[in-house]
C-alpha positions in Angstrom: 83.3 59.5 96.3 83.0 63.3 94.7 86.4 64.5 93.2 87.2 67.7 92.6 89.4 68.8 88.8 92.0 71.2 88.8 92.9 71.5 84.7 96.0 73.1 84.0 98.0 73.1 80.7 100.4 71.5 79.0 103.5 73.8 77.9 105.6 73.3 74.8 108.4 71.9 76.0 106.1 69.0 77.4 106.1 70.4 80.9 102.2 70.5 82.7 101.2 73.8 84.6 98.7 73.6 87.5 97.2 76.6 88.9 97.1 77.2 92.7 96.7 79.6 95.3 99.6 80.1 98.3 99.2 81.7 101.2 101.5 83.1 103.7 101.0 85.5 107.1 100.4 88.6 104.8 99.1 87.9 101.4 97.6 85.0 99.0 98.7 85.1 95.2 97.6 83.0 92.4 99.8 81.4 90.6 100.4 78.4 87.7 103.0 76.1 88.7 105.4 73.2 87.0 104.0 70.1 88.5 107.1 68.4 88.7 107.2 63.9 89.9 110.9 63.9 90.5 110.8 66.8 93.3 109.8 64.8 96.0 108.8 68.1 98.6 105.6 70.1 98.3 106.3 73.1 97.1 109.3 75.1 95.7 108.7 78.7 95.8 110.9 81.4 93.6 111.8 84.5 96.4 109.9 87.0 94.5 106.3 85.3 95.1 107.7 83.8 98.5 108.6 86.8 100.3 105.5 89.1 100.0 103.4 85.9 101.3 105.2 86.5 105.0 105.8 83.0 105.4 107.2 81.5 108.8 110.8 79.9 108.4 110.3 76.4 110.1 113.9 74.7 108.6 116.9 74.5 106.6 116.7 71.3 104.4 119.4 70.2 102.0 118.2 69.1 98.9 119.8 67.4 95.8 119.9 68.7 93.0 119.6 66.9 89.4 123.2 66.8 88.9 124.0 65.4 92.5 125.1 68.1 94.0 123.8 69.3 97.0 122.0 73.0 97.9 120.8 74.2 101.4 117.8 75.4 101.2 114.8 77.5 103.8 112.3 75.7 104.8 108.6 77.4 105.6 105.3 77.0 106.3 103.0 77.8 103.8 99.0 76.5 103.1 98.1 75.5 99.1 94.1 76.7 98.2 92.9 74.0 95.7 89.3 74.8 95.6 88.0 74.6 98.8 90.2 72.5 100.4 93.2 74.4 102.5 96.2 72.5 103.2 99.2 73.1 105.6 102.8 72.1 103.7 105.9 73.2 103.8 107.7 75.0 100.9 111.5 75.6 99.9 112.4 78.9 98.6 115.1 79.7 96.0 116.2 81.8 93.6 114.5 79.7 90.9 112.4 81.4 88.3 109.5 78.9 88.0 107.2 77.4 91.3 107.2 73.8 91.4 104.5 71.3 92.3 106.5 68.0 93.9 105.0 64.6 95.4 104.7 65.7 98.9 102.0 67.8 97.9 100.1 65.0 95.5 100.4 62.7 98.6 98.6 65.3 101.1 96.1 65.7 98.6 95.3 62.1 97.8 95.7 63.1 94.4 95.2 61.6 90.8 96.8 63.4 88.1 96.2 63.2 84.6 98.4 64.4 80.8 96.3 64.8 78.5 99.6 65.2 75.7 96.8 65.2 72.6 95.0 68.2 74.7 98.0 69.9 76.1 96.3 69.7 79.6 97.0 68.6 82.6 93.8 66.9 85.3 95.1 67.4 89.1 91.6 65.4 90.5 90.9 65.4 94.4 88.7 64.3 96.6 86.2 66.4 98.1 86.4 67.4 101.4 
């Protein structure tokens, strides 16, 4: 079976960056995004990039937060570009400054991901269709 690569990059605080493409009712933006294996949704969305996208609100979710605590949080309807593939996910919005990739999202996608640390890249591979 074909796979298709998404490379992104590897920050300096150790963190990989995957670039994507969101879009809402309104608008699409690009954007790069902290692939992040202990957020377990697919998606978290900062407000600014969230609200010109003119997503639907679909939920309120709680979620917990690293330090136990727990944060209500909106819940809506968004679909990820990767390539050619569109997929239908929800997303969380906050007032966070960076967009996070979680495991929700890897699992829709059948995804393998890769850290290249010696390259500072980051291999998000997918099958194709």
């Amino acid at each position: 079976m074909e796979r298709m690569e998404l490379v992104g990059r590897i920050d300096e605080h150790g963190q990989p960056w995957l670039p994507i493409t969101v879009r809402g009712f309104r608008s699409e933006v690009s954007i790069a995004a902290i692939l992040d294996t202990g957020f377990t949704w697919a998606l978290l969305l900062p407000i600014s990039i969230a609200v010109p996208l003119g997503l639907e609100l679909v939920d309120f979710r709680p979620m917990e937060l690293p330090d136990g605590s727990i944060k209500h949080l909106f819940a809506f309807a968004i679909r990820v570009v990767i390539g050619d593939r569109e997929i239908p996910c929800v997303c969380l919005v906050t007032e966070t400054d960076a967009p996070l990739i979680g495991t929700m999202l890897l699992q829709l996608l059948n995804a393998t991901v890769t850290l290249r640390f010696a390259e500072k890249s980051v291999v998000l591979s997918i099958p194709n269709g």
